[in-house]
VOROVO-794103 format. One record per residue: residue number from 1; z, x, y of N, C-alpha, C, O in turn; residue in one letter. Coordinates in Angstrom, 3 decimals, padded with zeros to 6 digits. Last residue first. Layout:
BEGIN
+-----+----------+----------+----------+----------+----------+----------+----------+----------+----------+----------+----------+----------+------+
: seq :     n.c3 :     n.c1 :     n.c2 :    ca.c3 :    ca.c1 :    ca.c2 :     c.c3 :     c.c1 :     c.c2 :     o.c3 :     o.c1 :     o.c2 : type :
+-----+----------+----------+----------+----------+----------+----------+----------+----------+----------+----------+----------+----------+------+
: NUM :        Z :        X :        Y :        Z :        X :        Y :        Z :        X :        Y :        Z :        X :        Y :    a :
...
+-----+----------+----------+----------+----------+----------+----------+----------+----------+----------+----------+----------+----------+------+
! end
This chain:
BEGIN
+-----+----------+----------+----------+----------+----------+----------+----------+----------+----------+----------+----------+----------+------+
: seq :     n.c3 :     n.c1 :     n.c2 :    ca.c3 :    ca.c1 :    ca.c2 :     c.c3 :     c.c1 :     c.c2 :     o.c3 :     o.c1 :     o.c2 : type :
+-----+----------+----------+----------+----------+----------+----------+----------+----------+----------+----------+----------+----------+------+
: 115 :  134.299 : -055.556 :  062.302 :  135.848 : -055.219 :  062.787 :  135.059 : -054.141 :  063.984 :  135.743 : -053.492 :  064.776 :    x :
: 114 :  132.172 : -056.614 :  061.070 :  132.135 : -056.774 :  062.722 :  133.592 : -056.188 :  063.285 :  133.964 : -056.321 :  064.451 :    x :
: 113 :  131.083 : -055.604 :  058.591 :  132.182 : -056.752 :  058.500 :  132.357 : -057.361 :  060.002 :  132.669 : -058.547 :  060.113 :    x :
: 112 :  128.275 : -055.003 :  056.575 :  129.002 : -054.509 :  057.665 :  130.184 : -055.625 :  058.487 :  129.621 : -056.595 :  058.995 :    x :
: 111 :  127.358 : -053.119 :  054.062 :  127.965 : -054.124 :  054.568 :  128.806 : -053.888 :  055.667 :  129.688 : -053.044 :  055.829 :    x :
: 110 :  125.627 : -051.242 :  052.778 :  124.661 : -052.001 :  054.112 :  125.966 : -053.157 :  054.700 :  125.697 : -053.948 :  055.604 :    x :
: 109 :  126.619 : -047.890 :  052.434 :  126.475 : -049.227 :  052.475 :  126.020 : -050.362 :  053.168 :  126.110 : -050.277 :  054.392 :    x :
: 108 :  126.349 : -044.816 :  050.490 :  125.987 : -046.307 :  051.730 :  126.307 : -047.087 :  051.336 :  126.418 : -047.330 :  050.134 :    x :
: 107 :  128.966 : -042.848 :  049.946 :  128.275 : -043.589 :  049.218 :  127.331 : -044.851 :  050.525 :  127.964 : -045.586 :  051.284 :    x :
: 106 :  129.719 : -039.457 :  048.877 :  129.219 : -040.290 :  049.877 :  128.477 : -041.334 :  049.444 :  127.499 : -041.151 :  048.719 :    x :
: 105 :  131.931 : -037.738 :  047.138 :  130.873 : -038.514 :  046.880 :  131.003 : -039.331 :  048.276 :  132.064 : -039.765 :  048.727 :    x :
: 104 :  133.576 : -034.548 :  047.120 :  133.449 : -035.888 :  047.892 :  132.143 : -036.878 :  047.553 :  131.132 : -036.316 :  047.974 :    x :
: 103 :  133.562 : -031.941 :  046.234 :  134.597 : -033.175 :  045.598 :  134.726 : -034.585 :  046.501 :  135.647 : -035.401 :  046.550 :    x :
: 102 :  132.848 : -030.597 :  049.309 :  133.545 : -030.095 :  047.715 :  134.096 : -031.883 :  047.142 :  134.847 : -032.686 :  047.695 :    x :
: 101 :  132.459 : -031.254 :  051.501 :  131.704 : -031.387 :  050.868 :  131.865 : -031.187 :  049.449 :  131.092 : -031.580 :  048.576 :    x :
: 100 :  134.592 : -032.538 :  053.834 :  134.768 : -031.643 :  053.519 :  133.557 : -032.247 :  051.847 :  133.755 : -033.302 :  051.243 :    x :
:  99 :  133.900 : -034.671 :  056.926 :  134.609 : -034.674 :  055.560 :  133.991 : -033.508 :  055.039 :  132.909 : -033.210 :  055.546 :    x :
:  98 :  132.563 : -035.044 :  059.013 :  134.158 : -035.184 :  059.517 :  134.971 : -034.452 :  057.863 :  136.085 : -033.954 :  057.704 :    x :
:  97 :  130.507 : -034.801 :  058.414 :  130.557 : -033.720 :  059.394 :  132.241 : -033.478 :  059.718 :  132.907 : -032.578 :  060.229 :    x :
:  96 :  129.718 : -036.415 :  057.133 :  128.972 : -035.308 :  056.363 :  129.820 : -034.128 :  057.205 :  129.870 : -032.938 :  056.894 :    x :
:  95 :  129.863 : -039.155 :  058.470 :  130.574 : -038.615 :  057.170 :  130.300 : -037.310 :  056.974 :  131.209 : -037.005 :  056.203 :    x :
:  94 :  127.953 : -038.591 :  060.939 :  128.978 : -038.106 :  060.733 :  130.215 : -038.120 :  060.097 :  131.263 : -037.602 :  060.482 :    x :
:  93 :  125.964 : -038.850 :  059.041 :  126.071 : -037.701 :  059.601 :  127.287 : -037.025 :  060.337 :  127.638 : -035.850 :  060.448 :    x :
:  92 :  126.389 : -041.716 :  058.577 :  126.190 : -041.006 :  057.399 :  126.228 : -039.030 :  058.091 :  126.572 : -038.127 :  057.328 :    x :
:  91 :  125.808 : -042.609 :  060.820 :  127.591 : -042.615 :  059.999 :  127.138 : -041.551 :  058.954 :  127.824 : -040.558 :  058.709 :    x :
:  90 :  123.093 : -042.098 :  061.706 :  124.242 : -041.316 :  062.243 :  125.891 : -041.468 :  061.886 :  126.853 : -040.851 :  062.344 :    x :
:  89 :  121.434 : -041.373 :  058.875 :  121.770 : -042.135 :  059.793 :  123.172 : -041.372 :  060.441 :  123.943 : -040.527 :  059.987 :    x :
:  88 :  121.358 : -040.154 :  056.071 :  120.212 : -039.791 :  057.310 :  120.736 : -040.652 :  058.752 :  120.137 : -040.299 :  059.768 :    x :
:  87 :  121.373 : -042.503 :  054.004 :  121.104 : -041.786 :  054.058 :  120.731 : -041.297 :  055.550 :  119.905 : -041.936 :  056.202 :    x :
:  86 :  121.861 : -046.110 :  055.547 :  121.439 : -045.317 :  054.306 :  121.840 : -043.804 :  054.775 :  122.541 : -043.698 :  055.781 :    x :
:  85 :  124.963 : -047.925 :  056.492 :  123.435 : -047.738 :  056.621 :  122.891 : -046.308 :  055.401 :  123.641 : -045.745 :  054.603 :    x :
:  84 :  127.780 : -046.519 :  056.949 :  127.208 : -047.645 :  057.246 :  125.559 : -047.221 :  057.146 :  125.091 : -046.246 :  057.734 :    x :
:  83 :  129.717 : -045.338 :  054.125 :  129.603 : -044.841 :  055.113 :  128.067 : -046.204 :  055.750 :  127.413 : -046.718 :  054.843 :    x :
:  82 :  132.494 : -044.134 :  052.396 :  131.757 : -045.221 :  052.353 :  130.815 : -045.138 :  053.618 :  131.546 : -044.638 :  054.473 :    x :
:  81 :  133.793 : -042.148 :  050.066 :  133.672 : -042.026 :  051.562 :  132.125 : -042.849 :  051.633 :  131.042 : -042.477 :  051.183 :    x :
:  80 :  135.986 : -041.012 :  047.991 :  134.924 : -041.351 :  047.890 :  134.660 : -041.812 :  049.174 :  135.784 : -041.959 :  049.654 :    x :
:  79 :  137.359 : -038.040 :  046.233 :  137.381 : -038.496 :  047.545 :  136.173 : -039.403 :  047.535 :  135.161 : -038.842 :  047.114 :    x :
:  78 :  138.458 : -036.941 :  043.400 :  137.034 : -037.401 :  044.032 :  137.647 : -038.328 :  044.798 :  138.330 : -039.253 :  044.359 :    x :
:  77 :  140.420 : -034.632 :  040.997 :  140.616 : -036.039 :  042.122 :  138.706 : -036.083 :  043.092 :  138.016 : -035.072 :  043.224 :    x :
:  76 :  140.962 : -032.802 :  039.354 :  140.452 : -033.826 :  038.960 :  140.262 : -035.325 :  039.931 :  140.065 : -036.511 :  039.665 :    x :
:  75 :  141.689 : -030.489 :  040.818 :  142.802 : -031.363 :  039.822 :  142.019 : -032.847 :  039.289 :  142.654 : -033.821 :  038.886 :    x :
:  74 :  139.104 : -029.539 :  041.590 :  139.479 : -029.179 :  040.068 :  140.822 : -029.826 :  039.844 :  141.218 : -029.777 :  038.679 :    x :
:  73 :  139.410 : -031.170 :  043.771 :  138.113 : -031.553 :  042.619 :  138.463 : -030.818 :  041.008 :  138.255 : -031.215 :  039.861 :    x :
:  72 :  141.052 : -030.128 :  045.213 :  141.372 : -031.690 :  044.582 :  140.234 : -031.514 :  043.235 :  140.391 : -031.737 :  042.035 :    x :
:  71 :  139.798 : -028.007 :  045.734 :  141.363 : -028.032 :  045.019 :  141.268 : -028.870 :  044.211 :  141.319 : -028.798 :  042.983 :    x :
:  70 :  137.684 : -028.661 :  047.141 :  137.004 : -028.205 :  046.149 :  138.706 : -028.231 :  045.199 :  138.664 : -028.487 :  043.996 :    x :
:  69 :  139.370 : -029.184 :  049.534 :  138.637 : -030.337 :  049.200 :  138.080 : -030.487 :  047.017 :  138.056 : -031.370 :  046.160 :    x :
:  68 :  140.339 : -027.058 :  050.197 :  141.070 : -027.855 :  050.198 :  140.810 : -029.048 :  048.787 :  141.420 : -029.488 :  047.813 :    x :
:  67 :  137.955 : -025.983 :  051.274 :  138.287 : -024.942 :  050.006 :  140.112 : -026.232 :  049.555 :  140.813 : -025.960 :  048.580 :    x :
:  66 :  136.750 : -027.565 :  053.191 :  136.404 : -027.227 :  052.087 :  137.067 : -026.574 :  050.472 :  136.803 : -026.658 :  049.273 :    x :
:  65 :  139.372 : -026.798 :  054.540 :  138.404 : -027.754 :  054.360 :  138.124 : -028.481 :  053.067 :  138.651 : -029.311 :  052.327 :    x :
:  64 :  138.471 : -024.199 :  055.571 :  139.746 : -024.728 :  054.316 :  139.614 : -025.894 :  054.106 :  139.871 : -026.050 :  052.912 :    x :
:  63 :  136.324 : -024.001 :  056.530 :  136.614 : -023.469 :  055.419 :  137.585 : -023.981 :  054.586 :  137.610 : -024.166 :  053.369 :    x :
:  62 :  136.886 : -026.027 :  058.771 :  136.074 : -026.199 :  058.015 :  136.097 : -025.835 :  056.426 :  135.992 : -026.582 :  055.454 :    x :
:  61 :  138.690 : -024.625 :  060.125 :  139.456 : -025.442 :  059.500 :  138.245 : -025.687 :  058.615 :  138.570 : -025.540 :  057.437 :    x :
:  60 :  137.259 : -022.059 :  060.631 :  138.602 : -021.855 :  060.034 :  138.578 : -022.956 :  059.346 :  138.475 : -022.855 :  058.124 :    x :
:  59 :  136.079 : -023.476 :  062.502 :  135.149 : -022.240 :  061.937 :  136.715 : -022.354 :  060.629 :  136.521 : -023.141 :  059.702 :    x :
:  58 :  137.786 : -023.914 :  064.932 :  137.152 : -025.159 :  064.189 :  136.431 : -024.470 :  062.738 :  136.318 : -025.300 :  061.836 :    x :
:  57 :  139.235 : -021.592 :  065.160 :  139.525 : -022.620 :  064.632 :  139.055 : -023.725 :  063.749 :  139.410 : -024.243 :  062.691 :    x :
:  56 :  136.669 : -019.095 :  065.133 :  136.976 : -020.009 :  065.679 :  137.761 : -020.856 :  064.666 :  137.320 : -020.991 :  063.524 :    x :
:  55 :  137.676 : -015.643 :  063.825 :  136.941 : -016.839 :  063.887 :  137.503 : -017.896 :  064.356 :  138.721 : -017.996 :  064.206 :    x :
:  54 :  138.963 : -013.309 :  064.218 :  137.999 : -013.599 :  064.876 :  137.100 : -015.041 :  064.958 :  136.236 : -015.412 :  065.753 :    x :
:  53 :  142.723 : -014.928 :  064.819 :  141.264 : -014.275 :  063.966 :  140.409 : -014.397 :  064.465 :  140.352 : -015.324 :  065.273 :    x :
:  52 :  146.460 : -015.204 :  064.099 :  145.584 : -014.507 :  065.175 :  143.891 : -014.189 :  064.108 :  143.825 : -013.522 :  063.076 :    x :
:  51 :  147.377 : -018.787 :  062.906 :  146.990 : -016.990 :  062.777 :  145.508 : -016.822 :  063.449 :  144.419 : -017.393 :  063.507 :    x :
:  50 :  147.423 : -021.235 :  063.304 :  147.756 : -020.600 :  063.742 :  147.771 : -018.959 :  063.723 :  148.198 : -018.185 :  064.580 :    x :
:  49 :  145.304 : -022.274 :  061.222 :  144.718 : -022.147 :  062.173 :  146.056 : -021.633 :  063.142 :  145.540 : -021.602 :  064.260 :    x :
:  48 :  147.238 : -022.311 :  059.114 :  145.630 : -021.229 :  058.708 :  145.432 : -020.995 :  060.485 :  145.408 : -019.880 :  061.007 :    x :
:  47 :  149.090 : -024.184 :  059.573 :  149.552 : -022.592 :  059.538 :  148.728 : -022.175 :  059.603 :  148.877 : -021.184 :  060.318 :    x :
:  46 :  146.973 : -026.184 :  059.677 :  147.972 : -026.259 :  061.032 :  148.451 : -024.146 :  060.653 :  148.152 : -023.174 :  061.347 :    x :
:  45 :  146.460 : -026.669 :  056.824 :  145.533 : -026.364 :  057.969 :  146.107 : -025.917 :  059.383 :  145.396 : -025.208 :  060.095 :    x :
:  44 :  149.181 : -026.751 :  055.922 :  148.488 : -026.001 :  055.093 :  147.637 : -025.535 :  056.482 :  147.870 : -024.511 :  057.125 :    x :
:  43 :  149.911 : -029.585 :  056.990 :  150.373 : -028.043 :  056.667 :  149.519 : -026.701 :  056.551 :  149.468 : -025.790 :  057.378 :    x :
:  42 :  147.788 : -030.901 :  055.946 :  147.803 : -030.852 :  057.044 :  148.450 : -029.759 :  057.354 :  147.841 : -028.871 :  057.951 :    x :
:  41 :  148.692 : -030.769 :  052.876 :  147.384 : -030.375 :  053.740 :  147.104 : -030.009 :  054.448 :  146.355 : -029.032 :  054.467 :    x :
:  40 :  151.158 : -032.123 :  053.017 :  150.935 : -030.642 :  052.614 :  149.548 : -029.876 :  053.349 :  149.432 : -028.870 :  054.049 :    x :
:  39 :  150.335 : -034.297 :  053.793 :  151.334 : -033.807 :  054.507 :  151.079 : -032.437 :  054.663 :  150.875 : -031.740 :  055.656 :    x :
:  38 :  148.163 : -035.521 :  051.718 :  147.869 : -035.229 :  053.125 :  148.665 : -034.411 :  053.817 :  148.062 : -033.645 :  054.569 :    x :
:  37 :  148.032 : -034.735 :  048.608 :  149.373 : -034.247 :  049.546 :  148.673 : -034.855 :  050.967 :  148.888 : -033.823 :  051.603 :    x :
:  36 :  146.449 : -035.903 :  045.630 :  146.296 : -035.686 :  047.292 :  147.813 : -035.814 :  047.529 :  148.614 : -036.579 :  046.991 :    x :
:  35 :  147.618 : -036.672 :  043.542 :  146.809 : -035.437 :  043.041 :  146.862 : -034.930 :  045.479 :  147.211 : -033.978 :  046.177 :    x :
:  34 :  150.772 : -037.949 :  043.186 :  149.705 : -038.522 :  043.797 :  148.845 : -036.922 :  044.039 :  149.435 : -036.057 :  044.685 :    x :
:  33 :  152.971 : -037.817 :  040.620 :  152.936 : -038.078 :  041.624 :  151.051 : -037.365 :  042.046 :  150.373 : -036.584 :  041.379 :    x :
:  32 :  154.057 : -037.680 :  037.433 :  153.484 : -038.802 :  038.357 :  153.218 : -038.934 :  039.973 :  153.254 : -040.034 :  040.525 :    x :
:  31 :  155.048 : -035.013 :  036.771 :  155.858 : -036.093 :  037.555 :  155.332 : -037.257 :  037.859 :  156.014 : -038.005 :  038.560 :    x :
:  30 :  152.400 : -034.404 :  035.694 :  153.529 : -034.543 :  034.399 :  154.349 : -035.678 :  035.299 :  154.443 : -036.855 :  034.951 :    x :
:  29 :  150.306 : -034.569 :  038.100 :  150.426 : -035.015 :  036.712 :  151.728 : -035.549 :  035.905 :  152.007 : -036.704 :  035.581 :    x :
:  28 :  151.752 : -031.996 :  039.241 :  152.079 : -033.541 :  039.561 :  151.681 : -034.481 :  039.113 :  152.293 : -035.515 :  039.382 :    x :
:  27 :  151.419 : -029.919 :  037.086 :  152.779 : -030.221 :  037.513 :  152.840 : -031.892 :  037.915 :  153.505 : -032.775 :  037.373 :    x :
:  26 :  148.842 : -029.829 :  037.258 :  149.993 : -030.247 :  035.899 :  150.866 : -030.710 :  036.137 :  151.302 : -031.756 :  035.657 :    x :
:  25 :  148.624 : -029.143 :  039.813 :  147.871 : -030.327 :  039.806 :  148.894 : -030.943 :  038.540 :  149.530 : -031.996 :  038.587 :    x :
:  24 :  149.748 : -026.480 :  039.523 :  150.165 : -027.559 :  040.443 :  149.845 : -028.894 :  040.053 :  150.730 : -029.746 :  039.960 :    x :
:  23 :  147.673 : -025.254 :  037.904 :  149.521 : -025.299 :  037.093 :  150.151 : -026.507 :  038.439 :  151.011 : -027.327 :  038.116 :    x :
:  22 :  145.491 : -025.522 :  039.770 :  145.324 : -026.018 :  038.106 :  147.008 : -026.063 :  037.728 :  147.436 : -027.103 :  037.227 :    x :
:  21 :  146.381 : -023.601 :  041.736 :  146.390 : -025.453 :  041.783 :  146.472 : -026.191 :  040.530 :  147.204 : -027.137 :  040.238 :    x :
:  20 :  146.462 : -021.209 :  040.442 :  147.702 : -021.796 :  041.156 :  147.584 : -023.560 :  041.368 :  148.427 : -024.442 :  041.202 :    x :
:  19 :  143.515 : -020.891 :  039.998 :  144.715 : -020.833 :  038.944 :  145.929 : -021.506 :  039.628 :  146.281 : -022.555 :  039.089 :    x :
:  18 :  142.935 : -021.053 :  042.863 :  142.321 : -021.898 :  041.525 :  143.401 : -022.683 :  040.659 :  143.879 : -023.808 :  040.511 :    x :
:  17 :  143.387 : -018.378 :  043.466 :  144.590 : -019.975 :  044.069 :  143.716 : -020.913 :  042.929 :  144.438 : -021.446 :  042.087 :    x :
:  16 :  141.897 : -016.584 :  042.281 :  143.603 : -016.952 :  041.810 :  144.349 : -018.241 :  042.742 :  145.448 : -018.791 :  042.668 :    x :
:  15 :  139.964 : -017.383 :  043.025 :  140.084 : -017.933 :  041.586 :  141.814 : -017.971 :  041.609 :  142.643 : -018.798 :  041.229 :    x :
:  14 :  140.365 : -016.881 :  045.550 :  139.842 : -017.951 :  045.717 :  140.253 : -018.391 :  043.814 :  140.715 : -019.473 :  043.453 :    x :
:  13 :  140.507 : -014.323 :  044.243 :  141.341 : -014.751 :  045.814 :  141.243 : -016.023 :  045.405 :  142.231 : -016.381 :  044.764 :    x :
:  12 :  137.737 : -013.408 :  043.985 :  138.855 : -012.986 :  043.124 :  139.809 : -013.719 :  043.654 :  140.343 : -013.663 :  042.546 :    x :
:  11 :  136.339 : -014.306 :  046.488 :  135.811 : -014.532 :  045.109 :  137.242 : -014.527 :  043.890 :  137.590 : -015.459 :  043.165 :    x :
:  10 :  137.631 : -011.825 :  048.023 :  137.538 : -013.488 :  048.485 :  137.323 : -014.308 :  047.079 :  138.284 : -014.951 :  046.658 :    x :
:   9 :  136.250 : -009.365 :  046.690 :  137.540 : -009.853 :  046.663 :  138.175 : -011.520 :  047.595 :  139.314 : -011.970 :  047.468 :    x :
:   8 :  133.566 : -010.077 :  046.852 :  133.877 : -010.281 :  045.168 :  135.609 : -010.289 :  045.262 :  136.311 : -010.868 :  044.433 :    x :
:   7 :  133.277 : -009.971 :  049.436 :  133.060 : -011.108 :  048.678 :  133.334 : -011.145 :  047.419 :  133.355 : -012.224 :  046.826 :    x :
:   6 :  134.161 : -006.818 :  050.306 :  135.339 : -008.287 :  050.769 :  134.671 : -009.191 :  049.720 :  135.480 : -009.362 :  048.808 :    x :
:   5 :  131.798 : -005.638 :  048.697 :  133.195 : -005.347 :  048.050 :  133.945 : -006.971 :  048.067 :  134.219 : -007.805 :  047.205 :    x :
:   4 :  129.558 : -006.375 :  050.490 :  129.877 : -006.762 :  048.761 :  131.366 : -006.932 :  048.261 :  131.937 : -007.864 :  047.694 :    x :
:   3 :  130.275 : -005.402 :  052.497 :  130.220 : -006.793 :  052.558 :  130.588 : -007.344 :  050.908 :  131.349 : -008.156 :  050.382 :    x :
:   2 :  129.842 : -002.662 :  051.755 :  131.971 : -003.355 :  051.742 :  131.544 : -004.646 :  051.715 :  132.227 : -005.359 :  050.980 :    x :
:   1 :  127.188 : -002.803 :  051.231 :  128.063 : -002.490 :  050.103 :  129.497 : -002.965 :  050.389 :  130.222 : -003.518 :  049.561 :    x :
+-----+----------+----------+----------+----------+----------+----------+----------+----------+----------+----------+----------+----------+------+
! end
């Protein structure tokens, strides 16, 4: 039952930064400026993972991550992430592993240049 409670208040949490990106995203819309911050981001991940918690860092950054990733998607932005050989292969695994799953299309490709 509290498990219940924390998830419908994470849930509630999660809508109200929602709301907060949706009037952001307008915002940089109206100015013309670029839906992705990396700076901010990085920010963003660097303060999360300095607070004292039971969960691991890496456990942390994932989440936000994600919850970063899913931002962009409601300002309307798609990360697209090219990756060598099909499905199931080890770029493709570790696209899946370096990049955040919200608002990312993974795409193969068989071209491979020798850089």
């Amino acid at each position: 039952k509290k498990i219940d409670e924390i998830d419908d208040t994470i849930v509630d949490l999660l809508n109200k930064r929602a709301n907060a990106v949706i009037k952001i995203g307008n915002l940089k819309k109206s100015l013309n400026l670029e839906i992705s911050q990396p700076k901010r981001e990085e920010e963003i991940q660097d303060r999360i993972k300095s607070k004292t918690t039971i969960f691991k860092k890496k456990s942390l950054d994932a989440i936000w991550k994600e919850i970063i990733s899913a931002s962009k998607l409601i300002q309307g932005t798609i990360t697209k992430v090219g990756y060598l050989g099909p499905m199931g292969t080890f770029t493709h695994q570790a696209a899946l592993e370096f990049f955040a799953k919200a608002g990312t299309q993974f795409i193969p490709t068989m071209i491979y240049f020798g850089y």
